[in-house]
N, C-alpha and C positions, 0 to 999 in steps of 0.2 A: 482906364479899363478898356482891353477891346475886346470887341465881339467875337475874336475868336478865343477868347480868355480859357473856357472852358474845355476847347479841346487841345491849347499846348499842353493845360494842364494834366490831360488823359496820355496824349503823349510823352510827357519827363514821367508819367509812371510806368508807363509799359516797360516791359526786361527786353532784352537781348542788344542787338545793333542796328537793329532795320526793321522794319513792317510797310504792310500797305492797308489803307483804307480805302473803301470805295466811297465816293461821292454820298452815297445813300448813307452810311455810317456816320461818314463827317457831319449829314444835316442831324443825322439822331443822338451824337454828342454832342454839337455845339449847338443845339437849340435852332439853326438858320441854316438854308441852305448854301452850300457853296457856291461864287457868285464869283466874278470876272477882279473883285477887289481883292480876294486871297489871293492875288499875286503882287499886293501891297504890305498885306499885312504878313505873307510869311517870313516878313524880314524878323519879326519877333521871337518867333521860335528857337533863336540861336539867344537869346537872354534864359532859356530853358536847357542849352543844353545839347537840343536837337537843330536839325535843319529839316527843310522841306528839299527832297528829291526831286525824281521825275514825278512830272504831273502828266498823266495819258487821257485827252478827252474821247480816245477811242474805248479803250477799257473802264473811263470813269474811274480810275483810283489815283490816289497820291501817296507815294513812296518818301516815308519818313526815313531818316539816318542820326545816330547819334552821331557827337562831334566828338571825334578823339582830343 
């Protein structure tokens, strides 16, 4: 199980092809703030389906993508 369990799973339910969350979202879905290791774990995201985007430490979001 990893800690960011609970938000791939928010993310394989969202509709469309794309979204962005912002840093503040992410800690309020996944229970834990986002932290310098989600560039380890978002290698998991793609066992869901999706992948992780860009990541803007300027604007504080992260841009999801489904995988064709």
């Amino acid at each position: 199980m990893s800690k960011y369990d609970k938000l791939w799973e928010y993310v394989q339910k969202s509709a469309g092809q794309s979204f962005k969350l912002t840093f503040e979202e992410i800690q309020s879905i996944a229970g834990i703030p986002i932290d310098h290791s989600f560039l380890k774990y978002k290698k998991e995201l793609t066992e869901y389906g999706w992948q992780v985007g860009k990541i803007s430490m300027k604007e504080q979001t992260v841009l999801f993508g489904k995988i064709d």
